[in-house]
PDB file with one MODEL, atoms N, CA, C and O in Angstrom:
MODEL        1
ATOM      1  N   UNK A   1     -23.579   5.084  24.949  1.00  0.00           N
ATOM      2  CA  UNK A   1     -22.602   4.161  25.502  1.00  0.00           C
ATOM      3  C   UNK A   1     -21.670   3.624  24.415  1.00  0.00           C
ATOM      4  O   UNK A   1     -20.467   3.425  24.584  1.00  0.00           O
ATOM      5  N   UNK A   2     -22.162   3.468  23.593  1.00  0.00           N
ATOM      6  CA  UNK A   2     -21.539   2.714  22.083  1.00  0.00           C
ATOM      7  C   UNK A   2     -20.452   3.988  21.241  1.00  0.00           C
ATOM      8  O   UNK A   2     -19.531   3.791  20.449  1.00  0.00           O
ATOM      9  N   UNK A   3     -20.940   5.155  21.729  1.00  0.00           N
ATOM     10  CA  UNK A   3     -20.096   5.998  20.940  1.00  0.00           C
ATOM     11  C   UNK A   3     -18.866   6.312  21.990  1.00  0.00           C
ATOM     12  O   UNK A   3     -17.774   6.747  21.625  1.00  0.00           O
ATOM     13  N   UNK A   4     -19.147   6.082  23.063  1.00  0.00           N
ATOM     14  CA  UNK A   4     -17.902   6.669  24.379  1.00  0.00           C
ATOM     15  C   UNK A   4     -16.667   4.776  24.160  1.00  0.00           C
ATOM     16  O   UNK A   4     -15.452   4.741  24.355  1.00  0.00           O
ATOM     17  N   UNK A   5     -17.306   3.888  23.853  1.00  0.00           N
ATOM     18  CA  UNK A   5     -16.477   2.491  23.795  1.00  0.00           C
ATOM     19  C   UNK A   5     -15.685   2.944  22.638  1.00  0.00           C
ATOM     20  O   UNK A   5     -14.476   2.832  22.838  1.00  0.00           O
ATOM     21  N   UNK A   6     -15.985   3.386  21.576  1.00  0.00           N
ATOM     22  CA  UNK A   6     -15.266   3.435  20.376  1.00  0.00           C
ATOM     23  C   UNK A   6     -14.384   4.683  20.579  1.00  0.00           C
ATOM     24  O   UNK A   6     -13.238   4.820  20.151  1.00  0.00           O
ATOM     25  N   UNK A   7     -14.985   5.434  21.187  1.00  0.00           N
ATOM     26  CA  UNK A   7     -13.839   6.806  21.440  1.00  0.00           C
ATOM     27  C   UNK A   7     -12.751   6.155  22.413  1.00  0.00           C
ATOM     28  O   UNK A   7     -11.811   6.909  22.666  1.00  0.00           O
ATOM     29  N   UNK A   8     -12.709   4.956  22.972  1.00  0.00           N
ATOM     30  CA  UNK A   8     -11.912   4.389  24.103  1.00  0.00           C
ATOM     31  C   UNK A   8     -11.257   3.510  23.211  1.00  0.00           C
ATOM     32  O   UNK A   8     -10.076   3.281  23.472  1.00  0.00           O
ATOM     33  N   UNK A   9     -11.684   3.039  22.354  1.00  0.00           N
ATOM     34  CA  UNK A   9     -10.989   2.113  21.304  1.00  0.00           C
ATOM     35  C   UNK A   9     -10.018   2.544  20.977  1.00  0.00           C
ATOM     36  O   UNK A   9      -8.862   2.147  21.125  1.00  0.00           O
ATOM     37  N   UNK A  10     -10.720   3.988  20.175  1.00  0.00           N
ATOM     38  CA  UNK A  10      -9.625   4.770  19.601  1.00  0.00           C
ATOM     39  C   UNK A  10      -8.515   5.734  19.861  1.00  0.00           C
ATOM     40  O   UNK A  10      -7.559   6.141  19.200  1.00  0.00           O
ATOM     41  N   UNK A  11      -8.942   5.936  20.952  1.00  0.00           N
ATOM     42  CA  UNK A  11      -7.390   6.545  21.950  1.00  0.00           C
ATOM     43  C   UNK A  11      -6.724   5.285  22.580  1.00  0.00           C
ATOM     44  O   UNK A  11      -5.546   5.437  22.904  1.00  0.00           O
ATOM     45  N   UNK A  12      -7.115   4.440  22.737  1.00  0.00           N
ATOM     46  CA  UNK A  12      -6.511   3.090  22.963  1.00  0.00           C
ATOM     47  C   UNK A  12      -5.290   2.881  22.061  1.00  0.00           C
ATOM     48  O   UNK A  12      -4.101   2.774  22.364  1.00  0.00           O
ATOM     49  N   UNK A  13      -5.975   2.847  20.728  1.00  0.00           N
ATOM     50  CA  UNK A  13      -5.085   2.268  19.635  1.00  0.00           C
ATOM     51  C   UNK A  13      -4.442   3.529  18.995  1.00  0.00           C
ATOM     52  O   UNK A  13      -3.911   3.491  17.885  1.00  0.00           O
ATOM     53  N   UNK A  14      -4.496   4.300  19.523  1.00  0.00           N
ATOM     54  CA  UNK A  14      -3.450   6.033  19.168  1.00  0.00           C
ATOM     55  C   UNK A  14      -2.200   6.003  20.452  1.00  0.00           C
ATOM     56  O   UNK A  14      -1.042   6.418  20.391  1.00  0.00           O
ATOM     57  N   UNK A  15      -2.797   5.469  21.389  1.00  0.00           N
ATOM     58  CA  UNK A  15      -1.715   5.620  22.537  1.00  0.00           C
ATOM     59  C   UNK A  15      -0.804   4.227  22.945  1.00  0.00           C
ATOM     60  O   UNK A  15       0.068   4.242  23.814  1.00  0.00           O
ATOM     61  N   UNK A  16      -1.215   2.916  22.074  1.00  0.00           N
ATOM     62  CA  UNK A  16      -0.273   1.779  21.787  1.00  0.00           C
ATOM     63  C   UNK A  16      -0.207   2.090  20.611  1.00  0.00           C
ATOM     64  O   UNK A  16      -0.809   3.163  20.563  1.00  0.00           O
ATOM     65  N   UNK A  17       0.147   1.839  19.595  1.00  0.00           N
ATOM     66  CA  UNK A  17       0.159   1.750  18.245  1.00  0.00           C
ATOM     67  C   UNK A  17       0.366   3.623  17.208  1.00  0.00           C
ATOM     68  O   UNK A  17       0.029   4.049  16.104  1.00  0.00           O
ATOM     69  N   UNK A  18       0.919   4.036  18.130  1.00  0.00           N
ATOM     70  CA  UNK A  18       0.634   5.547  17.923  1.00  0.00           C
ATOM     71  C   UNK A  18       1.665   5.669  16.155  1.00  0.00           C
ATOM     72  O   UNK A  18       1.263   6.094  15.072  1.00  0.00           O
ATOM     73  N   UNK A  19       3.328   4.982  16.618  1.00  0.00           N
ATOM     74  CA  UNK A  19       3.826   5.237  15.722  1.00  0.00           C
ATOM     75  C   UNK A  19       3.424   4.711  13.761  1.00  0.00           C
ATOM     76  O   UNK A  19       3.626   5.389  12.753  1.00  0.00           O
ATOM     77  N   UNK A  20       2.816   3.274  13.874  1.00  0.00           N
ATOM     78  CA  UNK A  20       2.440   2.659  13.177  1.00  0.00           C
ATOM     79  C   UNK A  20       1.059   3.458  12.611  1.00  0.00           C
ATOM     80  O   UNK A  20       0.972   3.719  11.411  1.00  0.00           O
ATOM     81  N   UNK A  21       0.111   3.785  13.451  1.00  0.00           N
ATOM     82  CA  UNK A  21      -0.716   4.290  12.814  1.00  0.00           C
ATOM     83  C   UNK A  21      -0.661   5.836  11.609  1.00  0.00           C
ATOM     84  O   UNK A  21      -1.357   6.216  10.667  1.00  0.00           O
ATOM     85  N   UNK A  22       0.927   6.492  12.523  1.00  0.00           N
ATOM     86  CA  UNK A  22       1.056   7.741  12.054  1.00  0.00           C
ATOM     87  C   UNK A  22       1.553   7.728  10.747  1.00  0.00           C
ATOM     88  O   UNK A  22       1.362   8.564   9.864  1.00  0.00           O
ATOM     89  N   UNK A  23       2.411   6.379  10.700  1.00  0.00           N
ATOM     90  CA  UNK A  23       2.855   6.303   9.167  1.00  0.00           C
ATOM     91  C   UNK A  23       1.768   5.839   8.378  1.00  0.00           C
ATOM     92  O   UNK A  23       1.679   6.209   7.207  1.00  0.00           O
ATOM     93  N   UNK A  24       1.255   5.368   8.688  1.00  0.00           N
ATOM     94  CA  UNK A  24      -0.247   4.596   7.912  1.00  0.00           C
ATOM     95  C   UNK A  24      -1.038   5.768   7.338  1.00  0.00           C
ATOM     96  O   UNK A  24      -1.532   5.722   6.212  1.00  0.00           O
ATOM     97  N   UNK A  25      -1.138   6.781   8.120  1.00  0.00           N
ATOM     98  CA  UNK A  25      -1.557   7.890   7.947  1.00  0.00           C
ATOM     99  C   UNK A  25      -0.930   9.169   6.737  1.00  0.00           C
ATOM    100  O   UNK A  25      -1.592  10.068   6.218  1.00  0.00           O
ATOM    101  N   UNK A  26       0.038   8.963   6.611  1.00  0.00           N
ATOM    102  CA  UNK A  26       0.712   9.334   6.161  1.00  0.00           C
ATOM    103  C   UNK A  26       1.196   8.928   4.534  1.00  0.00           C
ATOM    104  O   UNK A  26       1.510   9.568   3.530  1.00  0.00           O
ATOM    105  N   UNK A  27       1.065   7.534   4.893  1.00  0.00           N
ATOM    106  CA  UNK A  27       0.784   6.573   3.164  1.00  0.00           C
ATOM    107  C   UNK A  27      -0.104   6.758   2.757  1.00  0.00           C
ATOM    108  O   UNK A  27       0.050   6.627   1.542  1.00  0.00           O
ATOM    109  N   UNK A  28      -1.710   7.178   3.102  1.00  0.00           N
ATOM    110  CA  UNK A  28      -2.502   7.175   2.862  1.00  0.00           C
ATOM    111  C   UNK A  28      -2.638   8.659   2.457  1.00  0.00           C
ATOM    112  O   UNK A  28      -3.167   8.755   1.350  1.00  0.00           O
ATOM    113  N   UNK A  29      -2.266  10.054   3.117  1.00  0.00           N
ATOM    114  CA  UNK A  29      -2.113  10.965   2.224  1.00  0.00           C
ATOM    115  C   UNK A  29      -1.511  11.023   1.118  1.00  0.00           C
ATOM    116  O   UNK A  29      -2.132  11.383   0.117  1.00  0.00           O
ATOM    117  N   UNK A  30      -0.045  10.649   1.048  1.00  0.00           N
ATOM    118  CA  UNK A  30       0.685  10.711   0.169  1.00  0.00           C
ATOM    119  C   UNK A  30      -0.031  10.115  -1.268  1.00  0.00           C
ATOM    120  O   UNK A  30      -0.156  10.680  -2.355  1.00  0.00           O
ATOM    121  N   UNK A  31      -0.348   9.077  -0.940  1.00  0.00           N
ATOM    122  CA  UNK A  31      -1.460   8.103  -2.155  1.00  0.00           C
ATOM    123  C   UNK A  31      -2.566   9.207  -3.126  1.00  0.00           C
ATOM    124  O   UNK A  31      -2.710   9.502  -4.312  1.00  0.00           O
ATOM    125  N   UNK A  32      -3.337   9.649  -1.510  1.00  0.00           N
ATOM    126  CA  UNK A  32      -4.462  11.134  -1.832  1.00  0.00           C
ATOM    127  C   UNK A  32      -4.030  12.012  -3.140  1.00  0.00           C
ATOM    128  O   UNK A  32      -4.331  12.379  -4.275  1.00  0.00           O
ATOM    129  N   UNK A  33      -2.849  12.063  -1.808  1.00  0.00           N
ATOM    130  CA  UNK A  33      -1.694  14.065  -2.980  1.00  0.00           C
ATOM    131  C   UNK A  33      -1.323  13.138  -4.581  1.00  0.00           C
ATOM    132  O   UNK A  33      -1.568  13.622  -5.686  1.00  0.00           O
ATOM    133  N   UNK A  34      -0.796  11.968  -4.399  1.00  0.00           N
ATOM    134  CA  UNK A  34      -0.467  11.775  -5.911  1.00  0.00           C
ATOM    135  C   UNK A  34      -1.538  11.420  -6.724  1.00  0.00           C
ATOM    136  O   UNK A  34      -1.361  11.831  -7.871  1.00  0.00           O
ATOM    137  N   UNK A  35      -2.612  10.797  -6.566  1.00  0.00           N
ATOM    138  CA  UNK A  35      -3.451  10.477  -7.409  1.00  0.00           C
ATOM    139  C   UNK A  35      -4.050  11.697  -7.682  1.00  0.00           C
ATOM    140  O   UNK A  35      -4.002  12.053  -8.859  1.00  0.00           O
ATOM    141  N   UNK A  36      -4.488  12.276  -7.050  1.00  0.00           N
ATOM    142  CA  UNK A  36      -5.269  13.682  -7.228  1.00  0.00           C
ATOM    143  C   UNK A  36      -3.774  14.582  -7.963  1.00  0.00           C
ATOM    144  O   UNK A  36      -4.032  15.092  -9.054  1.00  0.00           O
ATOM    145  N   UNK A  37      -2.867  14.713  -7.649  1.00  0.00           N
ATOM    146  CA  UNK A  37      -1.978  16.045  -8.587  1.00  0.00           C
ATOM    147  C   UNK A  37      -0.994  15.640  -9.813  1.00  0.00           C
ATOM    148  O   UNK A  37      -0.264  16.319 -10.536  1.00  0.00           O
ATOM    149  N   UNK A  38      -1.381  13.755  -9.720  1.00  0.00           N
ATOM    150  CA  UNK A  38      -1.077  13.045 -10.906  1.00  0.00           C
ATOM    151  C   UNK A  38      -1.656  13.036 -12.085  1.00  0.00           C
ATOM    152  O   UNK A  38      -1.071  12.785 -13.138  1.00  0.00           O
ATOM    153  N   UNK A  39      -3.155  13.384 -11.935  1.00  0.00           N
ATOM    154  CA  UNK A  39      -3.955  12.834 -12.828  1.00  0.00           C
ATOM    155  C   UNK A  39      -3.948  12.990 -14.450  1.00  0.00           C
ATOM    156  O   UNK A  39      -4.711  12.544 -15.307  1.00  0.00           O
ATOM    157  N   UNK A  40      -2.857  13.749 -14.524  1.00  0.00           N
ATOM    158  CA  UNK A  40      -2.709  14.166 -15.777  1.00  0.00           C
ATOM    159  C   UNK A  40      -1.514  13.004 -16.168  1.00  0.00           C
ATOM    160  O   UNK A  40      -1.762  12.418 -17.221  1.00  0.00           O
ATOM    161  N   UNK A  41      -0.136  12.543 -15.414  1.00  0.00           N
ATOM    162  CA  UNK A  41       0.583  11.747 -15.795  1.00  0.00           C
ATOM    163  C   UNK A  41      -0.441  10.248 -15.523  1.00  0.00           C
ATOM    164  O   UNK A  41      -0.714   9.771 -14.421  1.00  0.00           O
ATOM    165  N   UNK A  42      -0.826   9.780 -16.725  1.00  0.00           N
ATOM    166  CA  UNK A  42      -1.565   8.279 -16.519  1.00  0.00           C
ATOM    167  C   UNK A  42      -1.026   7.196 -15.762  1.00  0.00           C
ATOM    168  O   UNK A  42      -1.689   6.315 -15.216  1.00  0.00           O
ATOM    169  N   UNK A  43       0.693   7.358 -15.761  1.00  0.00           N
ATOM    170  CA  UNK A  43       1.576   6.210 -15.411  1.00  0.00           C
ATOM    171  C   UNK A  43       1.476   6.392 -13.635  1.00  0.00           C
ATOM    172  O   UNK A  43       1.164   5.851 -12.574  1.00  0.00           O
ATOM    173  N   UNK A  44       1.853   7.249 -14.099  1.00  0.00           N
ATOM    174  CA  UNK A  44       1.811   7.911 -12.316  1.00  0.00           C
ATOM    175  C   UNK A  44       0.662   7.666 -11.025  1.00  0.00           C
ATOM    176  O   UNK A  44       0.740   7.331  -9.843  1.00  0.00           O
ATOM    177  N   UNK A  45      -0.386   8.018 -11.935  1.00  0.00           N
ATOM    178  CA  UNK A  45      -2.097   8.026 -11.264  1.00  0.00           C
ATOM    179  C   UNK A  45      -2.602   6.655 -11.027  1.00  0.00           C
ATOM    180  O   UNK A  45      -3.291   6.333 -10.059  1.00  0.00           O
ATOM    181  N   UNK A  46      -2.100   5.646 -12.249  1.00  0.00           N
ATOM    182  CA  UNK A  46      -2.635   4.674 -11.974  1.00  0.00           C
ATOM    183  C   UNK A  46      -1.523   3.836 -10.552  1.00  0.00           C
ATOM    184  O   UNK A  46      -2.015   3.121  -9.680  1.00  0.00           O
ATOM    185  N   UNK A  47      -0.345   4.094 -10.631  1.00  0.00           N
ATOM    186  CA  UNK A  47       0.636   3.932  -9.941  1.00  0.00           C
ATOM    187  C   UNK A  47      -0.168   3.646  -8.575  1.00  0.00           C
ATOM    188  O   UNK A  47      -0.703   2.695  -8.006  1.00  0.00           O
ATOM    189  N   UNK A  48       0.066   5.078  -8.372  1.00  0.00           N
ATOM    190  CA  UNK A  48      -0.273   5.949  -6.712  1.00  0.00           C
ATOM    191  C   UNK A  48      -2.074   5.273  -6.670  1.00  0.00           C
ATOM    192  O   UNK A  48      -2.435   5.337  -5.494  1.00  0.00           O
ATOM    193  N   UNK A  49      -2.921   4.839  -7.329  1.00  0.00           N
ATOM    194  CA  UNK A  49      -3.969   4.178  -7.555  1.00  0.00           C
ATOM    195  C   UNK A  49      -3.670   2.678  -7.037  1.00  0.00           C
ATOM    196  O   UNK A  49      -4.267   2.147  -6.101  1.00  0.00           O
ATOM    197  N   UNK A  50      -2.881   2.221  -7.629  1.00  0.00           N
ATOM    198  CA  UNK A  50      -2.596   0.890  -7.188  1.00  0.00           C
ATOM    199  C   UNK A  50      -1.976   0.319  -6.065  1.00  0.00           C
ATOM    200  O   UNK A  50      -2.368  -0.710  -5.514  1.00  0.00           O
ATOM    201  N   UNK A  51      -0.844   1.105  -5.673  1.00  0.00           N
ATOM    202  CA  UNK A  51      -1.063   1.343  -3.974  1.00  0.00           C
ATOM    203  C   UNK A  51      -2.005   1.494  -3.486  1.00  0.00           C
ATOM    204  O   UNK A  51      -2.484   0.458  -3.024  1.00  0.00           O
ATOM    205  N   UNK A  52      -2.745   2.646  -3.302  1.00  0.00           N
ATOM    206  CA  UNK A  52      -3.686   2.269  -2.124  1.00  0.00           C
ATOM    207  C   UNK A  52      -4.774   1.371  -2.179  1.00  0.00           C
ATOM    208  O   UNK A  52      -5.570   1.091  -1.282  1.00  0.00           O
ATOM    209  N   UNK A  53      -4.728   1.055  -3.051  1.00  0.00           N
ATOM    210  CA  UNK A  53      -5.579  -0.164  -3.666  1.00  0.00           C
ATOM    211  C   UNK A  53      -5.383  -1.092  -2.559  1.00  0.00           C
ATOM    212  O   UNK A  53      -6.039  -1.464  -1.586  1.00  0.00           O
ATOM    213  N   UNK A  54      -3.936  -1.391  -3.196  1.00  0.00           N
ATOM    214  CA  UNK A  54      -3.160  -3.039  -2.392  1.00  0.00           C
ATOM    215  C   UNK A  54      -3.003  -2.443  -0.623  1.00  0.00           C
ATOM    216  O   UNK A  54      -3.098  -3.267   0.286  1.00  0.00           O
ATOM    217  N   UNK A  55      -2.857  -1.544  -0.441  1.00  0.00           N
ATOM    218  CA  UNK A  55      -2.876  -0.992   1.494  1.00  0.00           C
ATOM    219  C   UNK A  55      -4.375  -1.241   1.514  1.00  0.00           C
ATOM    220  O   UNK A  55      -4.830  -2.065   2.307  1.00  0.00           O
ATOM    221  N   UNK A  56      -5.032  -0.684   0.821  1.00  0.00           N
ATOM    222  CA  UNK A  56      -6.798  -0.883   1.252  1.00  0.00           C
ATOM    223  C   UNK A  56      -7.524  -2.305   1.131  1.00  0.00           C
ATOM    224  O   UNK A  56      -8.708  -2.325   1.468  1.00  0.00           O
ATOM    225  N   UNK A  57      -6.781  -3.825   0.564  1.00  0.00           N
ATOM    226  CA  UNK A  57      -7.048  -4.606   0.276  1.00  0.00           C
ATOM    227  C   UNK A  57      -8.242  -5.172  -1.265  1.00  0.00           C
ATOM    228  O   UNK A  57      -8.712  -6.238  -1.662  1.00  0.00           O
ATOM    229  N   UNK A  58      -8.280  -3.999  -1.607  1.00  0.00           N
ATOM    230  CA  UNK A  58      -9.371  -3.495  -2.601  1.00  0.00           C
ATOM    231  C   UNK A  58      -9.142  -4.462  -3.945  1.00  0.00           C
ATOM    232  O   UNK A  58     -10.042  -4.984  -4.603  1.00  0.00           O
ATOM    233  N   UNK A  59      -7.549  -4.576  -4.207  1.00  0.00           N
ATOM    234  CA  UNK A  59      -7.181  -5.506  -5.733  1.00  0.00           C
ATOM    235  C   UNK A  59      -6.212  -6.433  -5.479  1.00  0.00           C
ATOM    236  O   UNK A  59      -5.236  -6.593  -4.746  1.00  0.00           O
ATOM    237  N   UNK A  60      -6.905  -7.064  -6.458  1.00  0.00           N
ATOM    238  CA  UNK A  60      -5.983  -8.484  -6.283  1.00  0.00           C
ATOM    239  C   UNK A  60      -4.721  -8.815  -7.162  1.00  0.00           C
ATOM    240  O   UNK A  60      -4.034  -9.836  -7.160  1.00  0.00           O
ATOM    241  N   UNK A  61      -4.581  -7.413  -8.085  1.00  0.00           N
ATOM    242  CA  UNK A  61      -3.914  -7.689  -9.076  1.00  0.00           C
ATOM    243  C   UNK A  61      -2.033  -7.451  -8.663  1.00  0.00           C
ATOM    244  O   UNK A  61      -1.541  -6.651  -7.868  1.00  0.00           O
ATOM    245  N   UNK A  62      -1.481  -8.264  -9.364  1.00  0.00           N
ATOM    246  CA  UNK A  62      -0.105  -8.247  -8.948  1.00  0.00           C
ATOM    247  C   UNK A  62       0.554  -7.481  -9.143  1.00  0.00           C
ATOM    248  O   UNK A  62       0.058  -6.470  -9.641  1.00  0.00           O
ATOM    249  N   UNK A  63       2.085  -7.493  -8.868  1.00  0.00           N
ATOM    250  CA  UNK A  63       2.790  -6.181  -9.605  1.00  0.00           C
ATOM    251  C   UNK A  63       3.464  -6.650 -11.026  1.00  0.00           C
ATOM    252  O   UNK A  63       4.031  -5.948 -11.863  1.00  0.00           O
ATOM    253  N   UNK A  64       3.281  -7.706 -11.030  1.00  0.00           N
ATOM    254  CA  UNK A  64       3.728  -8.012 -12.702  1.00  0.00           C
ATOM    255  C   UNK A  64       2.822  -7.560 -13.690  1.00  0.00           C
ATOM    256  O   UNK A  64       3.154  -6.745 -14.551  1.00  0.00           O
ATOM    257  N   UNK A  65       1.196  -8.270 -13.565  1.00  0.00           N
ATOM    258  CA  UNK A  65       0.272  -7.984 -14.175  1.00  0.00           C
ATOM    259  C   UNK A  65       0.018  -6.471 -14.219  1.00  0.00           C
ATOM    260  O   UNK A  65      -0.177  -6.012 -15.344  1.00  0.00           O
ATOM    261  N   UNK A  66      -0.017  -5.453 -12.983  1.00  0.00           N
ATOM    262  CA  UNK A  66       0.004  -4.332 -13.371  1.00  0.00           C
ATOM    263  C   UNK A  66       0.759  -3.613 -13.865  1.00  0.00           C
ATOM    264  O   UNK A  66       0.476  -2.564 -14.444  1.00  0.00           O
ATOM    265  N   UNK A  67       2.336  -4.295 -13.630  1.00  0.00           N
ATOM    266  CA  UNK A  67       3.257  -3.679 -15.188  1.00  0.00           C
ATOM    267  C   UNK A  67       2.780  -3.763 -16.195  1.00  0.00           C
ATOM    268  O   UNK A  67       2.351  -2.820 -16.860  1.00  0.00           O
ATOM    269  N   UNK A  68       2.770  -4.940 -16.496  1.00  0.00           N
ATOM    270  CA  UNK A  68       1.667  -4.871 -18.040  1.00  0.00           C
ATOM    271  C   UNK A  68       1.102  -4.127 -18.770  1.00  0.00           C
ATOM    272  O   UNK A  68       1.255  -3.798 -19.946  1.00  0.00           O
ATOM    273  N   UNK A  69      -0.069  -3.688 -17.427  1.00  0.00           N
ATOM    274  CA  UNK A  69      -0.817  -3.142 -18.057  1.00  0.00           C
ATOM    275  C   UNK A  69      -0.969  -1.575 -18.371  1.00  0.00           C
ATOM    276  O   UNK A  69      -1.941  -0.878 -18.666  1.00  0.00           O
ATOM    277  N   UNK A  70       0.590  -1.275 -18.156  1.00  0.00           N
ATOM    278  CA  UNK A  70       1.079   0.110 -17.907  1.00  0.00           C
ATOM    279  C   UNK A  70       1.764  -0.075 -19.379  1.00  0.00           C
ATOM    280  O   UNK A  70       1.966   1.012 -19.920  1.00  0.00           O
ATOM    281  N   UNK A  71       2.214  -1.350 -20.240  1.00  0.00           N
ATOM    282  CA  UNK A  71       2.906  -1.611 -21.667  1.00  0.00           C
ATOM    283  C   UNK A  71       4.167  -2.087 -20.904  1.00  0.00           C
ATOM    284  O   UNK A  71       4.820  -2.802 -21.664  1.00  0.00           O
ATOM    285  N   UNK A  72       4.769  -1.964 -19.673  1.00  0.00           N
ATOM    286  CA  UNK A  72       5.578  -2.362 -19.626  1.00  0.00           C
ATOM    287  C   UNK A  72       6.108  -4.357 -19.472  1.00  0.00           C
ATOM    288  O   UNK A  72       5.205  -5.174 -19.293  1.00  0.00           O
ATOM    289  N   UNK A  73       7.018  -4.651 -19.536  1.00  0.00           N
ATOM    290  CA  UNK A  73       7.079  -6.070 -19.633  1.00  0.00           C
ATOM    291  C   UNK A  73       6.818  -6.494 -17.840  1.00  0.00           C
ATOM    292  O   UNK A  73       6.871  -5.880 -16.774  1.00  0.00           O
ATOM    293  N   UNK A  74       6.526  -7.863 -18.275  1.00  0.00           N
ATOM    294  CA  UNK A  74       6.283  -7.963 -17.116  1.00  0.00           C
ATOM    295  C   UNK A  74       6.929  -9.378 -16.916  1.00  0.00           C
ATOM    296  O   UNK A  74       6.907 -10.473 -17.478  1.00  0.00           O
ATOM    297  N   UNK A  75       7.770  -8.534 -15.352  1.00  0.00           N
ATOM    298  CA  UNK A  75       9.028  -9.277 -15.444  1.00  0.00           C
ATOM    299  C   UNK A  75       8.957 -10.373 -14.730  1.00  0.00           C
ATOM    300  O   UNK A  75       8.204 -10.348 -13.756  1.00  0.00           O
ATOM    301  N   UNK A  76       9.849 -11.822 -15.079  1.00  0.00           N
ATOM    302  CA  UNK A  76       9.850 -13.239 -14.587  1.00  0.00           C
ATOM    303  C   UNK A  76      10.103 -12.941 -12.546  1.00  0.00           C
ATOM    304  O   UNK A  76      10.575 -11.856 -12.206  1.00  0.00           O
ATOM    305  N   UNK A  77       9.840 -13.691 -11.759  1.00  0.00           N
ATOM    306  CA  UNK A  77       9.844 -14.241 -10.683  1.00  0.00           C
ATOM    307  C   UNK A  77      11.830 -14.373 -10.210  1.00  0.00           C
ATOM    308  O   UNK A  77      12.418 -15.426 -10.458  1.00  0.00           O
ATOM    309  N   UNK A  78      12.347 -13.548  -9.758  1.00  0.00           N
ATOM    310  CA  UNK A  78      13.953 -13.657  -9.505  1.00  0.00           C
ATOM    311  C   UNK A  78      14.199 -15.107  -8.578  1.00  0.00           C
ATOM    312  O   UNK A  78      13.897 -15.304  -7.401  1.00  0.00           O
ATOM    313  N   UNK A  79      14.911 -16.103  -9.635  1.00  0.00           N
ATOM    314  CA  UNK A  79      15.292 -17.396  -9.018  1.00  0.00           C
ATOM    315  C   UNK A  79      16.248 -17.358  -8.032  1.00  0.00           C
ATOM    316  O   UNK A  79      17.333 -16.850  -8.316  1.00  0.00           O
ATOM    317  N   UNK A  80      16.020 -17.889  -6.691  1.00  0.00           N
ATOM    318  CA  UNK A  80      16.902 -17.889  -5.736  1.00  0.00           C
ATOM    319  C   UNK A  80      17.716 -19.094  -5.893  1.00  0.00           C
ATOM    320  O   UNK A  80      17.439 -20.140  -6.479  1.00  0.00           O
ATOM    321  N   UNK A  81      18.838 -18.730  -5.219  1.00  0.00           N
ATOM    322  CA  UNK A  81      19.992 -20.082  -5.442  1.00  0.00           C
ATOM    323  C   UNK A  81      19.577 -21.009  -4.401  1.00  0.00           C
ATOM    324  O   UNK A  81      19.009 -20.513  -3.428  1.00  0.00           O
ATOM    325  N   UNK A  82      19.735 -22.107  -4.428  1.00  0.00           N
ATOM    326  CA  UNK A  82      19.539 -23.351  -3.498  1.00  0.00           C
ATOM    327  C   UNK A  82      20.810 -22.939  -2.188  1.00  0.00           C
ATOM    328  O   UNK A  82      21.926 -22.465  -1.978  1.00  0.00           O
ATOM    329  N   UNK A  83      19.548 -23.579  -1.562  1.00  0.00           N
ATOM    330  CA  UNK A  83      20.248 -23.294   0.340  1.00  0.00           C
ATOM    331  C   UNK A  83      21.029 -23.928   0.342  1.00  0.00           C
ATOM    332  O   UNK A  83      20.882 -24.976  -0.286  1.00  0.00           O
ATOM    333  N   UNK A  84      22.252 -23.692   1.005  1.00  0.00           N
ATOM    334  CA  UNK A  84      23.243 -24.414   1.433  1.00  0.00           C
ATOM    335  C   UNK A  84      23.792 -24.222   2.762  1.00  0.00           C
ATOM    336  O   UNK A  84      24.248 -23.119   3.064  1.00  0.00           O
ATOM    337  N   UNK A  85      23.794 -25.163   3.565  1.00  0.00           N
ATOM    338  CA  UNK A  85      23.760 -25.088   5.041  1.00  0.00           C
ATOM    339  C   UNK A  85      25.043 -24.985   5.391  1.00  0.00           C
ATOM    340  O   UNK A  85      25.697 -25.896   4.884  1.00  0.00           O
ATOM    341  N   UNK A  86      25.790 -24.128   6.161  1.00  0.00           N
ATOM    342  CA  UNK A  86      27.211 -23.113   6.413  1.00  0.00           C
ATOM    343  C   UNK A  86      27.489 -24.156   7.197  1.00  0.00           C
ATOM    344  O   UNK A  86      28.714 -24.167   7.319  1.00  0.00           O
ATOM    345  N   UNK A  87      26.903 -25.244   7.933  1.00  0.00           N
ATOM    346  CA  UNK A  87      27.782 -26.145   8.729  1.00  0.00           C
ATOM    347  C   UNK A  87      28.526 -27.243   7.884  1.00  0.00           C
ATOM    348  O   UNK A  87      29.279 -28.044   8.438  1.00  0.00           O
TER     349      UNK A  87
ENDMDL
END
């Protein structure tokens, strides 16, 4: 009974959510293909690593801090200008 609910789940959420899931699907290869045919460029691997990281909820680390830790600088917070109301 428990395996026929989840097969209902899951054509459920393929037949609302069809388009969303397909790209999801799709980030998640792409992530696969680069980490695996990266592995030789370090910048790259850890890159395509750190995405699916942050899609999988897995790290907490930022994108500044993981510039860093690639040598690159890691850049300030872009200051927005103060609101000013058009009326």
């Amino acid at each position: 009974m428990a395996g026929l609910l989840t097969h209902i789940i899951e054509w459920l959420k393929w037949r609302i959510v069809k388009r969303e899931l397909a790209a999801l699907e799709r980030y998640r290869t792409a992530c696969a293909e680069a980490v695996r045919w990266n592995a030789s460029i370090p910048e790259s691997h850890k890159t395509a690593e750190w995405i699916r990281q942050q899609g999988e909820g897995e790290s907490s680390v930022n994108i500044g801090k993981f510039r860093k830790s690639l040598g690159f600088e890691e850049y300030p917070r872009p200051e927005r200008p103060p609101y000013t109301d058009p009326q």
